[in-house]
C-alpha positions, -999 to 999 in steps of 0.1 A, spaced: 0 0 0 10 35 -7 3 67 11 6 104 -7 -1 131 12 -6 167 7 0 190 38 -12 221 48 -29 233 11 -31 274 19 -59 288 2 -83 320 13 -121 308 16 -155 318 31 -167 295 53 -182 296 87 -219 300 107 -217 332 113 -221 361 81 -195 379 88 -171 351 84 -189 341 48 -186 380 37 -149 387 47 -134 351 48 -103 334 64 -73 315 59 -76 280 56 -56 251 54 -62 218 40 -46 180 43 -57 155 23 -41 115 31 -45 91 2 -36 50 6 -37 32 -28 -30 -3 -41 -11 0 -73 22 -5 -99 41 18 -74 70 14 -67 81 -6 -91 63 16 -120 75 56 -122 50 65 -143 20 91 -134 -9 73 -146 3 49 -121 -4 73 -91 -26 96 -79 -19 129 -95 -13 161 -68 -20 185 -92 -56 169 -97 -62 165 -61 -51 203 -55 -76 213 -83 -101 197 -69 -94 207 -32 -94 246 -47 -128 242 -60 -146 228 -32 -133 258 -10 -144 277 -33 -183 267 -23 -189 284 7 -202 259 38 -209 267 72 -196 237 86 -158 228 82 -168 192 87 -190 193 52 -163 211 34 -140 178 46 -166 153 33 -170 175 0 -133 174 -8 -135 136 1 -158 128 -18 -140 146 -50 -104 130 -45 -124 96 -42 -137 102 -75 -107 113 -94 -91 90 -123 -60 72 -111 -54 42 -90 -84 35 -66 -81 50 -34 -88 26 -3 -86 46 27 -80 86 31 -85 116 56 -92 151 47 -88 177 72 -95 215 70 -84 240 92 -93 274 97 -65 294 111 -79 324 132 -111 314 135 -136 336 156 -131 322 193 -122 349 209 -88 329 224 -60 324 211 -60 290 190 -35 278 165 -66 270 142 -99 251 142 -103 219 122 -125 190 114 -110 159 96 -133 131 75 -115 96 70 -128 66 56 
């Protein structure tokens, strides 16, 4: 098995309960864990993996979509990655963080993580 990871995806997005949060938007951060049965190692070709670009693609347009709930943005990009053409992916986690989220504390950052 085979594990690709891509850590801590910066992008700017609008999600949160509260309006203010959708309206002005944060800095998130995204982690997305992919295990795979395939040709690797032995093959070094890219139709024999999964493909980062793709899976960054498709993590940038789900944030996109405003949510209010982190833990449906996480299911969302889950969901896309799982669908993607490449080797089939057996297990994963997403997680997506927001990084100064509104808690009035100091906090490194707020996340919510979907595996399967």
């Amino acid at each position: 098995m085979i594990t690709v990871t891509l850590d801590r995806i910066r992008l700017y997005a609008r999600h949160g309960v509260m309006a203010q949060e959708r309206k002005v938007g944060n800095l998130f951060e995204v982690s997305v864990t992919l295990s795979y049965e395939g040709k690797i190692p032995v093959s070094d070709s890219l139709d024999d993996t999964i493909n980062y670009a793709a899976v960054a693609s498709a993590v940038r347009e789900e944030m996109a979509e405003p949510s209010q709930l982190l833990e449906h943005v996480a299911f969302r990009i889950a969901r896309r990655v799982q669908a993607l053409d490449g080797p089939k992916v057996c297990s994963g986690s997403v997680t997506v963080a927001k990084v100064t989220p509104p808690l009035g504390v100091a906090i490194a950052a707020a996340s919510a993580t979907y595996s399967w």
